[in-house]
C-alpha positions in Angstrom: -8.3 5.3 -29.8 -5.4 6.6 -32.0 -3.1 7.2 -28.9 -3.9 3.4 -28.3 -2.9 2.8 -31.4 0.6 4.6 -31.3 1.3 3.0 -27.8 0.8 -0.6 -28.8 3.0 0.2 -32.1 5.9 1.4 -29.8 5.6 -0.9 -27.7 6.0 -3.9 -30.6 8.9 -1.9 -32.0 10.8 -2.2 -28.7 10.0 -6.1 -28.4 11.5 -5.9 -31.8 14.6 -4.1 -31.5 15.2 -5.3 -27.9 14.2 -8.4 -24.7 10.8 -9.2 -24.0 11.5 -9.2 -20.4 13.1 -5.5 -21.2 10.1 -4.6 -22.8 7.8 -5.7 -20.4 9.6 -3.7 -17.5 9.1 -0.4 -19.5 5.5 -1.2 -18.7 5.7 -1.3 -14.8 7.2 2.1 -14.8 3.8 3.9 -16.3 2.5 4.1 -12.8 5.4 5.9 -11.9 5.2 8.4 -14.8 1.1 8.9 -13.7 2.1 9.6 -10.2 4.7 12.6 -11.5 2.2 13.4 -13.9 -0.1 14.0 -11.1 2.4 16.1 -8.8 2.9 18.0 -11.8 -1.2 18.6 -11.6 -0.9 19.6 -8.3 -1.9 16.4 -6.7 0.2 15.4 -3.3 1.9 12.3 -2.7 1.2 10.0 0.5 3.5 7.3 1.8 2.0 4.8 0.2 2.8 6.8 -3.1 6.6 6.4 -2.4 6.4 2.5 -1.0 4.6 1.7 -4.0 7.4 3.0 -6.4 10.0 1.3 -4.4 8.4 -1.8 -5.1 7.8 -1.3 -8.8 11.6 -0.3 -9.4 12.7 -3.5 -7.1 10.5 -5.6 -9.0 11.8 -4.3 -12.1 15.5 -4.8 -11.0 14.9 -8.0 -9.3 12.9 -9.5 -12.8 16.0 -7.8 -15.0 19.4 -8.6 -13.0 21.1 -12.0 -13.9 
């Protein structure tokens, strides 16, 4: 519950101090962080693993560019 509660405060700070959008595109990158988390546990990585970050980070550059 508390790390909950920590999360969700840094996450208002950065809506605060920066863009919604930017904020909101720090949130499609957790997947990526569980995924190197897990190789980090040992766990292996498929090609659906790798496909599936490519499309996050495209998503995340195509909802950010101008």
């Amino acid at each position: 519950m508390m790390s909950t509660a920590i999360a969700t405060f840094l996450f208002n700070r950065l809506v605060k101090i920066s863009t919604p959008l930017f904020a909101s595109s720090v949130t499609y990158f957790m997947p990526i962080v569980a995924v190197m988390w897990g190789v980090l546990d040992g766990e292996r990585l498929y090609a659906g693993h790798y496909i599936g970050m490519a499309a996050i980070i495209g998503g995340v550059y195509l909802a950010n560019r101008k």
